[in-house]
N, C-alpha and C positions, 0 to 999 in steps of 0.2 A: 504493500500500500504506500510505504513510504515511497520508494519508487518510481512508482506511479504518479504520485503526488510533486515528485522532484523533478521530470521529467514534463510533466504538464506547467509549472512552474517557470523550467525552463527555456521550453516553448513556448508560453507565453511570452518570458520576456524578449526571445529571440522577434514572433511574431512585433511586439511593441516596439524595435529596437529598428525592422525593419519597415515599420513602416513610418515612425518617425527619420530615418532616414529618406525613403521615397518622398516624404512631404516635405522634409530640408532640401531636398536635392528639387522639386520639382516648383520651391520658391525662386523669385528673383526681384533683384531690383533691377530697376532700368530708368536710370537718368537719361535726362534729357538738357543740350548744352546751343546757346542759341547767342550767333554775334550779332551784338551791336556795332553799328558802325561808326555813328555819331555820335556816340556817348561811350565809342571804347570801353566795351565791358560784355563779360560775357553771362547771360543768366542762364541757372544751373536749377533745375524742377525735378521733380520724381513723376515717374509716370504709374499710376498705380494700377494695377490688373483690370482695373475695372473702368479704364480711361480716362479719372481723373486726373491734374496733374496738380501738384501743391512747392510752391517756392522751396528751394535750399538755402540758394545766396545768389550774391550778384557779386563777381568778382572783376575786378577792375585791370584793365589794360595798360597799359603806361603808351603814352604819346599822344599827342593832339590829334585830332579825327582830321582826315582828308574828306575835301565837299568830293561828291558824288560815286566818292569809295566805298569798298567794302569789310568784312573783316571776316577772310577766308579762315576756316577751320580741317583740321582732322585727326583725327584718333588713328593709334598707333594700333597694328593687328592684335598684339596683346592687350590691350584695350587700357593700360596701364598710364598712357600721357596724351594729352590733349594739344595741338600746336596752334597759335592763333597767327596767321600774317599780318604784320602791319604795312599801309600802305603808302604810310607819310617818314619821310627822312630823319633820322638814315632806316632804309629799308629794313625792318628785322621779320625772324620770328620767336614767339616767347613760347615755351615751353612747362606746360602745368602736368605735377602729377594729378593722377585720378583717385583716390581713395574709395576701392571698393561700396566701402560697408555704408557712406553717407553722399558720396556723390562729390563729394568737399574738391575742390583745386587748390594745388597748393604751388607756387610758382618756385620751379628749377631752377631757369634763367632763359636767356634769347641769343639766339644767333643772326648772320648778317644773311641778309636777302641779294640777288644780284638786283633788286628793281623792284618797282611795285607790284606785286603780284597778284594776279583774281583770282587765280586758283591754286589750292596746295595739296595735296596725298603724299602720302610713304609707301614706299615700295611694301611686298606680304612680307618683309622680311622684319620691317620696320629701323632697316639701317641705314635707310636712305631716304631725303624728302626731295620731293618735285616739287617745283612750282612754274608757272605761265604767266608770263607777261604781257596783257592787255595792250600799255602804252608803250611798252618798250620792243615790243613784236620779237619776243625770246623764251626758251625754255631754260631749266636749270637743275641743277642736281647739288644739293647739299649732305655729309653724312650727318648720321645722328649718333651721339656717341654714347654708351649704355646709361648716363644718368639723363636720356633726352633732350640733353640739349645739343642745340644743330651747329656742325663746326663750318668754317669757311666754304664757302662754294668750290667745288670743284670743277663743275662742266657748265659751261655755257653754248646753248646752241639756238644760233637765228633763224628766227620765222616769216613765214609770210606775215601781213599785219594784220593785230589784235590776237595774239594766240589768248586761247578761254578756256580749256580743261587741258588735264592732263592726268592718266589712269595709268596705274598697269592694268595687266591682262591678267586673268585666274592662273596662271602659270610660274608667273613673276619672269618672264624670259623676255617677254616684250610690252611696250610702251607705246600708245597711243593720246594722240595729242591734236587738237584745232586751231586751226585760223580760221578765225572771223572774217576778217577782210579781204585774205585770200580765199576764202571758200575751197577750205583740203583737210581732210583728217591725215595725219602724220603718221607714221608705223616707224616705230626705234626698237632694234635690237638690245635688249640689256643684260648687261654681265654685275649679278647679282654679288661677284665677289667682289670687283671693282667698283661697281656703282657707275658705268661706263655705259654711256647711250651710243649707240653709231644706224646710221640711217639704213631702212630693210630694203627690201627688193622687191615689190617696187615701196619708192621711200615714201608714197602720200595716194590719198584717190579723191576725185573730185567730185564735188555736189553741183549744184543749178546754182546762172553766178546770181551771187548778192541773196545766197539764200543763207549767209551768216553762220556757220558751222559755230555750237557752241557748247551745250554741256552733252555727254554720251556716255552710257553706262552699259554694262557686262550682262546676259543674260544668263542664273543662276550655271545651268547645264553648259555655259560657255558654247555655244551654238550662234547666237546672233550678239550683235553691237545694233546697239538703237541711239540714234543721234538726233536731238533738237535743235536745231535752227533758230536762229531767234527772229530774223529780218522778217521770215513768212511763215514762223510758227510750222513749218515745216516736220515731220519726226518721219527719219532712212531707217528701215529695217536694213541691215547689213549681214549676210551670213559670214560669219565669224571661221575663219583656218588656224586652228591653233598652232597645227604641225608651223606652218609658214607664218603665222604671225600678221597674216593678209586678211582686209577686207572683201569679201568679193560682191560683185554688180546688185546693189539692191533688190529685195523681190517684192518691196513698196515703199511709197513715200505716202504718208498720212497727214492730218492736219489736225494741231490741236486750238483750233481758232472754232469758237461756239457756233451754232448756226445762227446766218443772218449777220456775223460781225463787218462791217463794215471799216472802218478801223486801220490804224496803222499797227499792224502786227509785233510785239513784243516779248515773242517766249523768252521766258529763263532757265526751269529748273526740269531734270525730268526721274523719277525714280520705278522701278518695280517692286513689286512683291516680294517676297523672300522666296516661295515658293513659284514665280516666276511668272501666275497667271492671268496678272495686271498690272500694267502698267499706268503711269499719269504724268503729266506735264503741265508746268503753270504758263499763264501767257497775262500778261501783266496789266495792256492794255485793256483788257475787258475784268481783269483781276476774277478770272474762271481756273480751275483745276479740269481737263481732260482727261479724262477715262476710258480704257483701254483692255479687252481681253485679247490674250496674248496666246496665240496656238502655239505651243511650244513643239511641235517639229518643222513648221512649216516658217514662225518666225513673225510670221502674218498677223495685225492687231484691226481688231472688229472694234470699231466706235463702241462706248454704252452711253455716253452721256456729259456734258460740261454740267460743271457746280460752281455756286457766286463761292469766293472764297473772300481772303483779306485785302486790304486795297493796295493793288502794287504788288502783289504775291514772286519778290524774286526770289525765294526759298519755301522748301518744305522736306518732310523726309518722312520716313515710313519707318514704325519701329520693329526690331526683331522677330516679333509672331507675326508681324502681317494684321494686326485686328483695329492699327489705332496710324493716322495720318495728321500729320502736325504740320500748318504752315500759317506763316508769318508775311506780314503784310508792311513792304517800308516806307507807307505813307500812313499806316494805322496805325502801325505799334502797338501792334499786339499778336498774338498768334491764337490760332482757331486749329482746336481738338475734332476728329471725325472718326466713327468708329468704319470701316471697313465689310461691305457685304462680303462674308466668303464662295457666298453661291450668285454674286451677280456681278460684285466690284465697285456697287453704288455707294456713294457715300452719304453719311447721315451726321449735320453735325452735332457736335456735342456739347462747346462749352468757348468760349472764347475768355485769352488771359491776356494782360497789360507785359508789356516789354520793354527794352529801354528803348533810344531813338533809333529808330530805321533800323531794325532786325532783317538779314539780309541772310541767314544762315544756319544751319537746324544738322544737327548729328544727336544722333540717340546709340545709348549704351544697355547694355545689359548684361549684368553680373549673376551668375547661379550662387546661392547663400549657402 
């Protein structure tokens, strides 16, 4: 009986043991970090499973705001430091840790920029940061050195004019990058040990002219590259050659301009699902989010619908499950909660929250407890 008794005991605690584990393991938190531009600062929310979002802190930038700049962000693959660009002299970038457990930043220190830059990512390795040069029509490569902070530049290479994004590839083998003004997406080879870009074969491919090549993102299964356009709100489905590191001939070009706009066309931002089978894109002018379902072999996206979003909408992002879409508005100041259909991709919104001036930026995080 005892036995029995000790055994039943046992199992039970084992049972308790495992399933408070499943339920620690199956929490998370997941901050949320959103720059300002004109108030140099970045605000840091929690996002809570159930969509709300409640302030952490507002942490402050160092240097005077640039008129009609931005203040580019990203997170490092281990999700351990946050890089802000500043876009006003002398060129830097500052580097904040993450602190899991509250979301908290806590500032490392800043490295030198070659120029102003609109846009930043680190390579999947996180030992290298990119950035693009809008006004300086250039790309660049800085390392990051293991306390995150970004040492001297290394590689500088010139663009056609306005370059606007700049990604790796799901591989970390190659780099893809735009000119706005020259209307080309770039293709660079990279040597992840060096941190060395050298131009691929063929080194760029071209869009419709003055159709402003600008933000472009990776789809999950690394299969297509989908490109936004800003001048004509434009978005290239692109089939994606990982072998070669090549775009090949679009198999559509879509529009994320509402029906009946009339208008001078302004896309900015464009993101997917995590699971790949929606995509959206802001377009600023009409201040609408487009909506998108995404055939995943074929690449192909079917309209579902534009939504009013914030006024000015040059950012938004989408956080890790797919169920919650946050964008910011840099004429409203403020950013507007959506929960996410999973069976249609329509959005519904949820809550709108104050930001500092001209919010232009949204990267969301999430940590397992």
């Amino acid at each position: 009986m005892r036995a029995r008794a000790g055994l039943k005991a046992i199992f039970g605690v084992a049972i308790l043991l495992e399933a408070g584990f499943l339920m620690s393991s199956a929490e998370a938190a997941t901050f949320v970090y959103v720059g300002n531009s004109d108030s140099q600062e970045v605000s840091v929310l929690e996002l809570k499973p159930n969509g709300d979002l409640t302030p952490v802190e507002t942490k402050a930038v160092s240097g005077p705001a640039k008129p009609g700049g931005s203040l580019p962000l990203a997170v490092s693959p281990d999700k351990k430091r946050l890089f802000a660009g500043l876009r006003n002299e002398p060129y830097s970038v500052v580097a904040f840790a993450i602190d899991a457990t509250t979301g908290k930043l806590k500032l490392n220190g800043s490295g030198p920029l070659a120029d102003s830059m609109a846009y930043i990512a680190t390579d999947r390795t996180g030992k290298y940061l990119f950035s693009a040069s809008y006004g300086g029509n250039k790309i660049a490569v800085n390392p990051i050195a293991a306390d995150g902070v970004v040492g001297e530049v290394q590689q500088i290479m010139p663009t056609q004019p306005n370059a606007h994004c700049i990604l790796p590839d799901p591989s970390n083998r190659y780099v893809l990058h735009t000119s706005l003004g020259g209307d080309l997406v770039y293709s660079e080879k990279f040597d992840a040990k060096t941190g060395k870009l050298t131009p691929n074969d063929p080194p760029s491919i071209s869009v419709k002219a003055k159709a402003g090549p600008r933000h472009l993102v990776f789809a999950p299964n690394a299969k297509f590259v989908y490109l936004l356009d800003e001048l004509d709100a434009s978005i290239y489905a692109f089939p994606w050659d990982g072998k070669t590191g090549t775009l090949k001939k679009e198999v559509q070009v879509a529009s994320a301009l509402p029906k009946g706009f009339d208008g001078k066309p302004w896309a900015a931002d464009i993101h997917l699902t995590p699971d790949g089978k929606y995509l959206y894109a802001s377009e600023r002018t009409s201040s609408t989010l487009a909506a998108f379902k995404v055939d995943a072999k074929t690449g192909m996206l079917t309209p579902i619908d534009s939504f009013a979003t914030e006024k000015q909408p040059r950012a938004f992002n989408i956080d890790p499950t797919g169920r919650y879409l946050l964008a910011v508005g840099e004429l409203s100041n403020s950013m507007t909660s959506y929960s996410i259909d999973k069976a249609t991709g329509k959005l519904a919104k949820l809550k709108e929250y104050p930001m500092g001036k001209k919010p232009n930026w949204v990267e969301i995080v999430a940590f397992s407890k």
